[in-house]
N, CA and C atoms of all chains as a GROMACS GRO file, in nm:
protein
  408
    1UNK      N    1  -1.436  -0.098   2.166
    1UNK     CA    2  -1.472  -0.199   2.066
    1UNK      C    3  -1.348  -0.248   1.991
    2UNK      N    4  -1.310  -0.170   1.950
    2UNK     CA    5  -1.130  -0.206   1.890
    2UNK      C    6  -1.044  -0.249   1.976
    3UNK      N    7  -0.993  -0.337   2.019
    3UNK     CA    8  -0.878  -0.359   2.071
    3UNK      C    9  -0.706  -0.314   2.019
    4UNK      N   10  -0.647  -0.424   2.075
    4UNK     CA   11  -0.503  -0.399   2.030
    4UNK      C   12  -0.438  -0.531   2.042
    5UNK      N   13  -0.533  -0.664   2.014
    5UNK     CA   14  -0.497  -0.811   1.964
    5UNK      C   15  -0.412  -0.789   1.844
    6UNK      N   16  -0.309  -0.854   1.830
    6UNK     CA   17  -0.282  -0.893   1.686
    6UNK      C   18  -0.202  -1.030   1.701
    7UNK      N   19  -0.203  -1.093   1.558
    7UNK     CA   20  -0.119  -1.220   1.574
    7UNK      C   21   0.014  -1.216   1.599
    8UNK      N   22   0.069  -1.361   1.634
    8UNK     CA   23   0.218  -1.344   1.712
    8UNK      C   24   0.322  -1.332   1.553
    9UNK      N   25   0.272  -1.381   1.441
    9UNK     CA   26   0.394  -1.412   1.370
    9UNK      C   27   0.446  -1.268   1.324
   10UNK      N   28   0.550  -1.261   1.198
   10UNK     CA   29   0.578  -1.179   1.141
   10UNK      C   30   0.534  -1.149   1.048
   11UNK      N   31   0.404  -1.197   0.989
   11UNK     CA   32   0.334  -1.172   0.874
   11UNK      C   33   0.201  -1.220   0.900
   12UNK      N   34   0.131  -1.136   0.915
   12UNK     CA   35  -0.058  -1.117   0.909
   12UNK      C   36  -0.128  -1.169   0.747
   13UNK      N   37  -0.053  -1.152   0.666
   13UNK     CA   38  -0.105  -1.165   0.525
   13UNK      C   39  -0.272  -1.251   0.561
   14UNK      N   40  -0.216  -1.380   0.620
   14UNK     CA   41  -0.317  -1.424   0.619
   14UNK      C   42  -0.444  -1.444   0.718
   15UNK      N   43  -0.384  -1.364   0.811
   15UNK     CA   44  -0.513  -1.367   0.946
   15UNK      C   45  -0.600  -1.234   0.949
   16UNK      N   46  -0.592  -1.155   0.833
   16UNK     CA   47  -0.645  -1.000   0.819
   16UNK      C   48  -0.802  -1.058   0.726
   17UNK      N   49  -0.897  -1.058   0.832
   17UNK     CA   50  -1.038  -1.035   0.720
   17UNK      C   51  -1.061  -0.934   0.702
   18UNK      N   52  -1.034  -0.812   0.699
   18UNK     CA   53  -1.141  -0.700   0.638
   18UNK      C   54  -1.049  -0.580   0.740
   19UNK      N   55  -0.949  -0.449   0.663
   19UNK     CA   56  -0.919  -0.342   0.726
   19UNK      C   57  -1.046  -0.248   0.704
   20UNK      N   58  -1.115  -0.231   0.797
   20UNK     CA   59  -1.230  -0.134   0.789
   20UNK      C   60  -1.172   0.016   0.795
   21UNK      N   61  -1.109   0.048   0.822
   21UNK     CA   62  -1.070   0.174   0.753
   21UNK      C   63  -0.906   0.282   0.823
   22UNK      N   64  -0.894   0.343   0.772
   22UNK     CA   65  -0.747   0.467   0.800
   22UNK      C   66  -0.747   0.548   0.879
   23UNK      N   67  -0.732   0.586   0.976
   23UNK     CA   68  -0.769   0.690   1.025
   23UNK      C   69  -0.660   0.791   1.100
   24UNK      N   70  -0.646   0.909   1.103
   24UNK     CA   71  -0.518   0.966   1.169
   24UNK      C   72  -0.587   1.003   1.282
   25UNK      N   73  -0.470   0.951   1.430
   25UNK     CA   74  -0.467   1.035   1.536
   25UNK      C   75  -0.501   1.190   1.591
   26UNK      N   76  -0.591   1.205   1.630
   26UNK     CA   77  -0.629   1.352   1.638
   26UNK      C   78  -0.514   1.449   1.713
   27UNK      N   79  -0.451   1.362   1.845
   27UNK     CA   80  -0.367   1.466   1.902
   27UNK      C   81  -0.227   1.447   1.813
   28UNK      N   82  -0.166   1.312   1.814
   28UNK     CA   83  -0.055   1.274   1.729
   28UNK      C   84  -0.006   1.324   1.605
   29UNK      N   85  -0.131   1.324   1.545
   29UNK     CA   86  -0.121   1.292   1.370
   29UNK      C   87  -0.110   1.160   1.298
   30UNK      N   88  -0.066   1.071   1.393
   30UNK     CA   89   0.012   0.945   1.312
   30UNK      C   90  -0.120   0.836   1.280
   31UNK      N   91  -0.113   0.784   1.206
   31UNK     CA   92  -0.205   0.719   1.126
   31UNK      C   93  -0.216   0.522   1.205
   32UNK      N   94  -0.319   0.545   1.227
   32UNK     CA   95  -0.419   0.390   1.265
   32UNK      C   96  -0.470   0.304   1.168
   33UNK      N   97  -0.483   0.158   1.176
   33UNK     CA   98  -0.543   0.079   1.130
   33UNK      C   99  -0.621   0.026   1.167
   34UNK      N  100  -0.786   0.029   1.141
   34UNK     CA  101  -0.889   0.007   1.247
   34UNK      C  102  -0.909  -0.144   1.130
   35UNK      N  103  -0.898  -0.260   1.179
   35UNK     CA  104  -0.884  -0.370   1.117
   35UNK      C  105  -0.972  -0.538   1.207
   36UNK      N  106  -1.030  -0.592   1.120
   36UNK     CA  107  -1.066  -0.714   1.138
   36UNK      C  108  -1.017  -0.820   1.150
   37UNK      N  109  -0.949  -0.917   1.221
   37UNK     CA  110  -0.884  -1.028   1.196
   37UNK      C  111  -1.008  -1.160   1.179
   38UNK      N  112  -0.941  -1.274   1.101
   38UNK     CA  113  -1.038  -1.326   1.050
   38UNK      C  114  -1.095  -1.448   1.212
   39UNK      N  115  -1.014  -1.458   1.337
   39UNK     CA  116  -1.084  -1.498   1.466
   39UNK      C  117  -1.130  -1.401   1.554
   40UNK      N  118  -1.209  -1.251   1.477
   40UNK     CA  119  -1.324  -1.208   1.516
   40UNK      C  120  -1.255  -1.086   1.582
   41UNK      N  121  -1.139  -1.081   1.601
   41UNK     CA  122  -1.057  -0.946   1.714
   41UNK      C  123  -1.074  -0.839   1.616
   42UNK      N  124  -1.118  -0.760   1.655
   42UNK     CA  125  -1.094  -0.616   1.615
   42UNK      C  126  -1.047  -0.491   1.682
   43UNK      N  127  -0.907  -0.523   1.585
   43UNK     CA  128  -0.776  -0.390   1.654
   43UNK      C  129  -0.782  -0.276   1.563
   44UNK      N  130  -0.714  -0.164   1.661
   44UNK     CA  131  -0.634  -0.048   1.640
   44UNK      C  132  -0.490  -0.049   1.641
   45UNK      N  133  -0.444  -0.082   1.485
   45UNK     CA  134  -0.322  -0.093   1.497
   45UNK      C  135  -0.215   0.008   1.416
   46UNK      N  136  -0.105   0.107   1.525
   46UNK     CA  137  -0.058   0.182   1.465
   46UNK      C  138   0.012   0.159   1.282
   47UNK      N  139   0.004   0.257   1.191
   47UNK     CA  140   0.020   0.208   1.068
   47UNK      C  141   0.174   0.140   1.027
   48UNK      N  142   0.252   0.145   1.086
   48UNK     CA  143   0.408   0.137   1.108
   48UNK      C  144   0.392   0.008   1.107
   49UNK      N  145   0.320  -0.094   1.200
   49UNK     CA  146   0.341  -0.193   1.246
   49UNK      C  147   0.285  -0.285   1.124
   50UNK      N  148   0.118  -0.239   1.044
   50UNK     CA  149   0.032  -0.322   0.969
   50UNK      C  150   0.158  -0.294   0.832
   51UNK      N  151   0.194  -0.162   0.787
   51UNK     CA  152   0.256  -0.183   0.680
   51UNK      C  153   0.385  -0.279   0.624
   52UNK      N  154   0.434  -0.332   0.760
   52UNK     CA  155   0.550  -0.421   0.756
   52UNK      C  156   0.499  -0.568   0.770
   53UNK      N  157   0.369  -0.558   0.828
   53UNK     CA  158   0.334  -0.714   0.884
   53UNK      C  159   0.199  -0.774   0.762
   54UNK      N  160   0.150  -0.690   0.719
   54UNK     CA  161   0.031  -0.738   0.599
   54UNK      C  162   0.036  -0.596   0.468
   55UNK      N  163   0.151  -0.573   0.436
   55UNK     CA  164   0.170  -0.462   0.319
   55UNK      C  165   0.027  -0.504   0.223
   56UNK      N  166   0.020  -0.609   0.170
   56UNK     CA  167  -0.061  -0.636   0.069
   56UNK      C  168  -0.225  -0.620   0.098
   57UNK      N  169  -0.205  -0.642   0.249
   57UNK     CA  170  -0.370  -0.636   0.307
   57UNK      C  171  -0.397  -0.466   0.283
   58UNK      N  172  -0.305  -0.342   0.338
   58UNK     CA  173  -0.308  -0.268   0.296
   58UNK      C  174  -0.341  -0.206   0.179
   59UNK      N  175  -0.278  -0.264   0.075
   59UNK     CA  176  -0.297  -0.192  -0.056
   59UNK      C  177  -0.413  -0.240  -0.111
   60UNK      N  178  -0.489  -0.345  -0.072
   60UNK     CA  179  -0.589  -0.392  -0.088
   60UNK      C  180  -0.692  -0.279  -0.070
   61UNK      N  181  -0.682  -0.226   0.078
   61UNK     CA  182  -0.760  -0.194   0.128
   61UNK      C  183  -0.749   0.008   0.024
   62UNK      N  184  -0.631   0.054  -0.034
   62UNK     CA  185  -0.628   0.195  -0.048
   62UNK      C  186  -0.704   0.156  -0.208
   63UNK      N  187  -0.664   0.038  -0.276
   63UNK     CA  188  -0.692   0.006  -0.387
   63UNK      C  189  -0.892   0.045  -0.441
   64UNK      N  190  -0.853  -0.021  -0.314
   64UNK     CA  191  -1.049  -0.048  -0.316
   64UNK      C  192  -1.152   0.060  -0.310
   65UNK      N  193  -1.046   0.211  -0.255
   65UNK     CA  194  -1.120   0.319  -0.207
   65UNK      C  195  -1.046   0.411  -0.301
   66UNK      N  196  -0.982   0.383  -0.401
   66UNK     CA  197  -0.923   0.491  -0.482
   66UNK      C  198  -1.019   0.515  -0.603
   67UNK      N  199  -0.995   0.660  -0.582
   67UNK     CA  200  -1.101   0.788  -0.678
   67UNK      C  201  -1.084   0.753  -0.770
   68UNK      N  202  -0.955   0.716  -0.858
   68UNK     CA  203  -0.914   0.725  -1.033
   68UNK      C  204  -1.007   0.562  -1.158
   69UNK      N  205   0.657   0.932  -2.303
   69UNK     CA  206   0.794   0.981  -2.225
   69UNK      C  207   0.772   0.872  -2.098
   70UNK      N  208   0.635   0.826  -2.101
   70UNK     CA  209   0.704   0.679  -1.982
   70UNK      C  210   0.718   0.557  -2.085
   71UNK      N  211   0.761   0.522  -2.027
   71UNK     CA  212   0.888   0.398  -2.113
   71UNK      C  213   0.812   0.268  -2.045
   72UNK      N  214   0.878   0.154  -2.041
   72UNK     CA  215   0.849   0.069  -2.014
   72UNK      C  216   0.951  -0.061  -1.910
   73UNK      N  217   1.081   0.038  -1.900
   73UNK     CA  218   1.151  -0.011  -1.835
   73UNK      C  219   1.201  -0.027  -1.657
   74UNK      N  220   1.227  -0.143  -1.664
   74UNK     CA  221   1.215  -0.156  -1.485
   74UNK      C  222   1.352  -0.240  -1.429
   75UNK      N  223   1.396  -0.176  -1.333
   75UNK     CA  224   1.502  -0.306  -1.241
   75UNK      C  225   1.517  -0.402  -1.270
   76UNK      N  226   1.586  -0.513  -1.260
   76UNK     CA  227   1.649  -0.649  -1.240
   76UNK      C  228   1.579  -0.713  -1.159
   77UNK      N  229   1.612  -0.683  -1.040
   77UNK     CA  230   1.597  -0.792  -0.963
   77UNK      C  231   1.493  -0.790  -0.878
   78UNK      N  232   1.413  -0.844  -0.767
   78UNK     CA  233   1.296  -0.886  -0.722
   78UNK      C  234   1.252  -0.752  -0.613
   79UNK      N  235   1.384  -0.720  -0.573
   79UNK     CA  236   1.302  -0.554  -0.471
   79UNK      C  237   1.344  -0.411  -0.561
   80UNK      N  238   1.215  -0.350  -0.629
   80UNK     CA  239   1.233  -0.200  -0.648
   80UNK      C  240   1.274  -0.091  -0.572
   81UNK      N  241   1.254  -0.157  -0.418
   81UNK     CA  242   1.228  -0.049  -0.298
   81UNK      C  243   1.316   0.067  -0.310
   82UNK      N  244   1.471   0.004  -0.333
   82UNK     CA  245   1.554   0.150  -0.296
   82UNK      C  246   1.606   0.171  -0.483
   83UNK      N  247   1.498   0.160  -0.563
   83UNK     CA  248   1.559   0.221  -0.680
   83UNK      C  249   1.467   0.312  -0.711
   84UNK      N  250   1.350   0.345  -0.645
   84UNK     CA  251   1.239   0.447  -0.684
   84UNK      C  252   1.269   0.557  -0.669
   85UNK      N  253   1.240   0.640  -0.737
   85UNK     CA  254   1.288   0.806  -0.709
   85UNK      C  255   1.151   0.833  -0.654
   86UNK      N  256   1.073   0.814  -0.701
   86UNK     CA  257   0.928   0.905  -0.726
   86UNK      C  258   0.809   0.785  -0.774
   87UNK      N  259   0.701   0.790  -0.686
   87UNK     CA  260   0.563   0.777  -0.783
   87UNK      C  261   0.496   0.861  -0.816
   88UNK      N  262   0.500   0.870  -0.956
   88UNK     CA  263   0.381   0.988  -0.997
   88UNK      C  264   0.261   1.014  -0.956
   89UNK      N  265   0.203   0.883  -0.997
   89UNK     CA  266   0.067   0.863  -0.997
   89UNK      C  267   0.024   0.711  -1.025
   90UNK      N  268  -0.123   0.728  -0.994
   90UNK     CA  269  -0.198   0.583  -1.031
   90UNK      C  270  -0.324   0.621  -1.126
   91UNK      N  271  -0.272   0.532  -1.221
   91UNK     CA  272  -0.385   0.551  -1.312
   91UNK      C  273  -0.463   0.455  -1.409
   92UNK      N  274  -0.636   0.419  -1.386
   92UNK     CA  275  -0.696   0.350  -1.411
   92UNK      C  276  -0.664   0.322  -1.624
   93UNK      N  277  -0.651   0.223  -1.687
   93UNK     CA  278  -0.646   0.198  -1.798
   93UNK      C  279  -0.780   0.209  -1.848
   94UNK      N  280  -0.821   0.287  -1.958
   94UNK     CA  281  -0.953   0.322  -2.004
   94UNK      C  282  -1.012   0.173  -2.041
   95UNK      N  283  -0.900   0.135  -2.137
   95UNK     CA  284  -1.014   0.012  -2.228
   95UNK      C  285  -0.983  -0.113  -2.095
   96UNK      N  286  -0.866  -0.146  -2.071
   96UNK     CA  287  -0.887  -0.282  -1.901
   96UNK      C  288  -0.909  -0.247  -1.818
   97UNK      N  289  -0.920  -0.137  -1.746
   97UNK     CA  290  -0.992  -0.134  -1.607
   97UNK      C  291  -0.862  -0.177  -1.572
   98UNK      N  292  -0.755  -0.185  -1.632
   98UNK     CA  293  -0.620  -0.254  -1.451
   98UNK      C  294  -0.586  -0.090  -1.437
   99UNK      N  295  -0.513  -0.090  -1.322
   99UNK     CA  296  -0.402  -0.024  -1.269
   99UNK      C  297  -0.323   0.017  -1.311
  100UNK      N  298  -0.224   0.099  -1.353
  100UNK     CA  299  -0.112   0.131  -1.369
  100UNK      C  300  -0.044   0.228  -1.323
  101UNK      N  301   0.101   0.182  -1.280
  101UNK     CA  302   0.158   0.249  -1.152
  101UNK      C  303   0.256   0.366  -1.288
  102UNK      N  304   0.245   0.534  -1.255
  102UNK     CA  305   0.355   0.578  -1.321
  102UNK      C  306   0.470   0.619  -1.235
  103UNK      N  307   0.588   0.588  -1.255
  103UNK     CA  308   0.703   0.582  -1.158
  103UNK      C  309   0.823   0.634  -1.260
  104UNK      N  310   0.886   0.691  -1.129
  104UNK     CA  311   1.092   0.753  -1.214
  104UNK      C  312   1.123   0.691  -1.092
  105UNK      N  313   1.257   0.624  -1.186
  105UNK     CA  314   1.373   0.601  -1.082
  105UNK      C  315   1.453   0.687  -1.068
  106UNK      N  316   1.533   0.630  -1.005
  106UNK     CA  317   1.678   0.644  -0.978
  106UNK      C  318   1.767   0.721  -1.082
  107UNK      N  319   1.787   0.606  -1.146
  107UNK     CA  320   1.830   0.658  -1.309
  107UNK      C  321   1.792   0.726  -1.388
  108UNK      N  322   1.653   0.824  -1.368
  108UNK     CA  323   1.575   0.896  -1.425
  108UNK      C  324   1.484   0.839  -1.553
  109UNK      N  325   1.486   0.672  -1.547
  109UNK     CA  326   1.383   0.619  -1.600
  109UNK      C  327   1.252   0.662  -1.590
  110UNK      N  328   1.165   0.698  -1.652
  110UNK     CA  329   1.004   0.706  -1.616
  110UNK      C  330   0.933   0.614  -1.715
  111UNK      N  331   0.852   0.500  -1.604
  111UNK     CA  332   0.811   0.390  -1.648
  111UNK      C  333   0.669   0.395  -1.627
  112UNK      N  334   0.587   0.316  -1.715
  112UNK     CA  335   0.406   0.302  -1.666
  112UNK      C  336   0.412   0.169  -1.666
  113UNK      N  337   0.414   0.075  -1.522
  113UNK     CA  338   0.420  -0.044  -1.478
  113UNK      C  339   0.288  -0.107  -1.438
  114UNK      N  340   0.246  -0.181  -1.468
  114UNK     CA  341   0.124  -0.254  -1.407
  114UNK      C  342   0.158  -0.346  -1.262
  115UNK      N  343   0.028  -0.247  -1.196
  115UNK     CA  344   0.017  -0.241  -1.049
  115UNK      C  345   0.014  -0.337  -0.971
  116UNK      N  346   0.016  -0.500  -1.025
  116UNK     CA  347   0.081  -0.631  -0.962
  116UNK      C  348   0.161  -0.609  -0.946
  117UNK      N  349   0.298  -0.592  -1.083
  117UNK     CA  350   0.444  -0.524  -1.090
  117UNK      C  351   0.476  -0.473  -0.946
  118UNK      N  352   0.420  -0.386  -0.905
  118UNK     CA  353   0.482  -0.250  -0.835
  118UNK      C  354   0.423  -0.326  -0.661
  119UNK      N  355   0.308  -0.412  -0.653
  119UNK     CA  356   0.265  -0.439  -0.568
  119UNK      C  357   0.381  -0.528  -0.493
  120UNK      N  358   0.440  -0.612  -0.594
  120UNK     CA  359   0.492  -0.694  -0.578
  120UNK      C  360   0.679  -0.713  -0.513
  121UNK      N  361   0.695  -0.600  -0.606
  121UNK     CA  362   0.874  -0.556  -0.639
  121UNK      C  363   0.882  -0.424  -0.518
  122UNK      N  364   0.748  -0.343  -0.486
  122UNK     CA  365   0.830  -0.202  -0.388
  122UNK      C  366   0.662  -0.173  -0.387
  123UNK      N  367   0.657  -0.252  -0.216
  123UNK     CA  368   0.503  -0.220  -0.210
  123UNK      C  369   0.544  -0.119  -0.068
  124UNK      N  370   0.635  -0.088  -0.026
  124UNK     CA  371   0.619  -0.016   0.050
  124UNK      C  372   0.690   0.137  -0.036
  125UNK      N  373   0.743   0.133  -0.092
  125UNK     CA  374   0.678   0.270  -0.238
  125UNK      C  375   0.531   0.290  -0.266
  126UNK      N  376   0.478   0.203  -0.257
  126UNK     CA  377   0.350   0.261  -0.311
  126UNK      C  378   0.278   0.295  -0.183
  127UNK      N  379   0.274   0.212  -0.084
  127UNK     CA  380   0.194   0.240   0.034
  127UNK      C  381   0.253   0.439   0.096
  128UNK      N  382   0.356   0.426   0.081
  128UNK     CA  383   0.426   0.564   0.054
  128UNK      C  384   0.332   0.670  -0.005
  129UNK      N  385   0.298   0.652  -0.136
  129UNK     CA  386   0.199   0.696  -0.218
  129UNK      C  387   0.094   0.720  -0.150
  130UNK      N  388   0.017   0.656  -0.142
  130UNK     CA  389  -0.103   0.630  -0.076
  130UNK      C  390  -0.148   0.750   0.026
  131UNK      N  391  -0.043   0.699   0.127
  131UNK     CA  392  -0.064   0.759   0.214
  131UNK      C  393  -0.054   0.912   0.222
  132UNK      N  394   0.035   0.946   0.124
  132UNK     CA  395   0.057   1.091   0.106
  132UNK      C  396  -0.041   1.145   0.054
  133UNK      N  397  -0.154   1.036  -0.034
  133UNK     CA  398  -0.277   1.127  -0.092
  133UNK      C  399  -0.397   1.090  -0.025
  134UNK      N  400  -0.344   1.052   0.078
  134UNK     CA  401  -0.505   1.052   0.194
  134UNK      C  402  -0.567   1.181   0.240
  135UNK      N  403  -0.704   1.133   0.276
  135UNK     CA  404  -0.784   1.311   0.255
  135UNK      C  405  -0.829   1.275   0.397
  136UNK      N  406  -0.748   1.192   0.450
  136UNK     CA  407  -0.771   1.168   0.622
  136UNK      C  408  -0.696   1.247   0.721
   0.00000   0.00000   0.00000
Protein backbone atom coordinates (compact mmCIF):
# COMPACT_ATOMS: atom_id res chain seq x y z
CA UNK A 1 0.00 0.00 0.00
CA UNK A 2 2.87 2.47 0.72
CA UNK A 3 5.03 2.98 -1.94
CA UNK A 4 8.32 4.80 -2.43
CA UNK A 5 6.92 7.81 -4.95
CA UNK A 6 8.19 11.03 -3.93
CA UNK A 7 8.47 14.39 -5.73
CA UNK A 8 11.44 15.32 -8.00
CA UNK A 9 12.27 18.78 -6.38
CA UNK A 10 14.34 19.61 -3.38
CA UNK A 11 11.64 20.64 -1.19
CA UNK A 12 8.24 18.71 -0.55
CA UNK A 13 6.99 21.58 1.78
CA UNK A 14 4.34 21.76 -0.45
CA UNK A 15 3.25 18.42 -2.02
CA UNK A 16 3.00 16.62 1.66
CA UNK A 17 -0.95 16.19 2.59
CA UNK A 18 -0.95 14.38 5.69
CA UNK A 19 2.42 12.32 7.39
CA UNK A 20 0.30 9.53 8.85
CA UNK A 21 2.73 8.45 11.12
CA UNK A 22 6.76 7.43 12.50
CA UNK A 23 7.66 4.38 12.61
CA UNK A 24 11.14 2.53 13.30
CA UNK A 25 12.45 -0.34 11.24
CA UNK A 26 12.15 -3.55 13.04
CA UNK A 27 15.41 -5.24 11.73
CA UNK A 28 17.39 -1.76 11.13
CA UNK A 29 16.23 0.46 13.78
CA UNK A 30 16.24 3.45 11.51
CA UNK A 31 13.18 5.43 11.42
CA UNK A 32 10.35 5.71 8.36
CA UNK A 33 7.97 8.15 7.20
CA UNK A 34 4.71 6.57 6.32
CA UNK A 35 3.32 9.83 4.48
CA UNK A 36 0.55 11.16 2.09
CA UNK A 37 1.32 13.29 -0.81
CA UNK A 38 -1.32 15.62 -1.77
CA UNK A 39 -1.60 13.56 -5.78
CA UNK A 40 -2.81 10.60 -3.72
CA UNK A 41 0.85 8.50 -3.52
CA UNK A 42 1.41 7.06 -0.42
CA UNK A 43 5.17 6.49 0.54
CA UNK A 44 7.58 4.98 2.93
CA UNK A 45 10.09 7.34 3.18
CA UNK A 46 13.38 6.79 5.05
CA UNK A 47 13.52 9.73 7.84
CA UNK A 48 16.97 11.21 6.56
CA UNK A 49 15.52 12.02 3.32
CA UNK A 50 11.75 13.73 4.67
CA UNK A 51 13.79 15.70 7.36
CA UNK A 52 15.88 17.62 4.75
CA UNK A 53 13.15 17.76 2.05
CA UNK A 54 9.76 18.90 4.19
CA UNK A 55 11.47 19.69 7.91
CA UNK A 56 8.34 21.74 8.66
CA UNK A 57 5.86 18.98 7.43
CA UNK A 58 7.61 17.02 10.07
CA UNK A 59 7.36 19.11 13.01
CA UNK A 60 3.95 19.56 12.14
CA UNK A 61 3.37 16.22 12.32
CA UNK A 62 5.55 15.55 16.16
CA UNK A 63 3.77 18.90 17.19
CA UNK A 64 0.39 17.50 16.77
CA UNK A 65 1.10 14.23 18.77
CA UNK A 66 3.03 15.82 21.62
CA UNK A 67 2.00 14.78 25.33
CA UNK A 68 2.94 18.34 27.05
CA UNK B 1 17.64 31.13 34.85
CA UNK B 2 16.23 30.93 31.13
CA UNK B 3 16.82 34.22 29.76
CA UNK B 4 15.56 35.39 26.76
CA UNK B 5 18.41 35.64 24.59
CA UNK B 6 19.13 34.25 21.08
CA UNK B 7 21.74 34.41 17.97
CA UNK B 8 22.00 37.01 15.29
CA UNK B 9 21.52 35.73 12.45
CA UNK B 10 18.81 33.56 10.51
CA UNK B 11 20.38 29.76 11.19
CA UNK B 12 20.58 28.62 15.03
CA UNK B 13 21.62 25.18 13.75
CA UNK B 14 25.29 25.06 14.75
CA UNK B 15 24.92 27.39 17.88
CA UNK B 16 22.66 24.93 19.94
CA UNK B 17 24.24 23.09 22.64
CA UNK B 18 21.18 21.37 23.93
CA UNK B 19 17.28 21.30 23.85
CA UNK B 20 15.90 20.91 27.06
CA UNK B 21 12.57 20.60 26.56
CA UNK B 22 9.15 21.65 25.11
CA UNK B 23 6.83 23.20 27.02
CA UNK B 24 3.11 24.07 26.65
CA UNK B 25 2.42 27.94 28.12
CA UNK B 26 -0.38 27.59 30.80
CA UNK B 27 -2.33 30.88 30.16
CA UNK B 28 -1.54 30.78 25.66
CA UNK B 29 -1.54 27.42 24.86
CA UNK B 30 1.79 28.32 22.46
CA UNK B 31 4.88 26.36 22.61
CA UNK B 32 7.91 27.12 24.03
CA UNK B 33 11.17 25.78 23.07
CA UNK B 34 13.78 25.65 26.34
CA UNK B 35 17.31 25.65 24.82
CA UNK B 36 21.39 26.33 25.94
CA UNK B 37 23.74 27.29 23.60
CA UNK B 38 26.89 27.33 22.81
CA UNK B 39 27.80 30.12 24.97
CA UNK B 40 25.99 28.62 27.80
CA UNK B 41 23.01 30.90 27.24
CA UNK B 42 19.74 29.19 28.46
CA UNK B 43 16.86 30.69 26.63
CA UNK B 44 12.78 29.97 26.63
CA UNK B 45 12.11 30.79 22.84
CA UNK B 46 8.79 30.56 21.22
CA UNK B 47 8.45 27.56 19.02
CA UNK B 48 7.93 29.55 15.53
CA UNK B 49 11.44 31.05 16.71
CA UNK B 50 13.11 27.68 16.90
CA UNK B 51 10.93 26.19 13.99
CA UNK B 52 12.21 28.60 11.93
CA UNK B 53 16.10 29.50 12.86
CA UNK B 54 17.26 25.40 13.77
CA UNK B 55 14.46 23.12 12.84
CA UNK B 56 16.64 20.41 12.39
CA UNK B 57 17.63 20.91 16.34
CA UNK B 58 14.42 20.37 17.18
CA UNK B 59 13.49 17.50 14.89
CA UNK B 60 16.73 16.17 16.80
CA UNK B 61 14.59 16.52 19.89
CA UNK B 62 11.80 14.88 18.83
CA UNK B 63 13.07 12.16 17.74
CA UNK B 64 15.09 11.31 20.72
CA UNK B 65 11.76 11.35 22.74
CA UNK B 66 9.89 8.99 20.54
CA UNK B 67 8.22 6.02 22.35
CA UNK B 68 8.51 4.32 18.80
Amino acid sequence: MFGSWVPAGTSWENYVKEIQTVERDEKSGDLYILMIFKNGKKSRVKNHRVRSRCPQRLLDFYEAHLSV
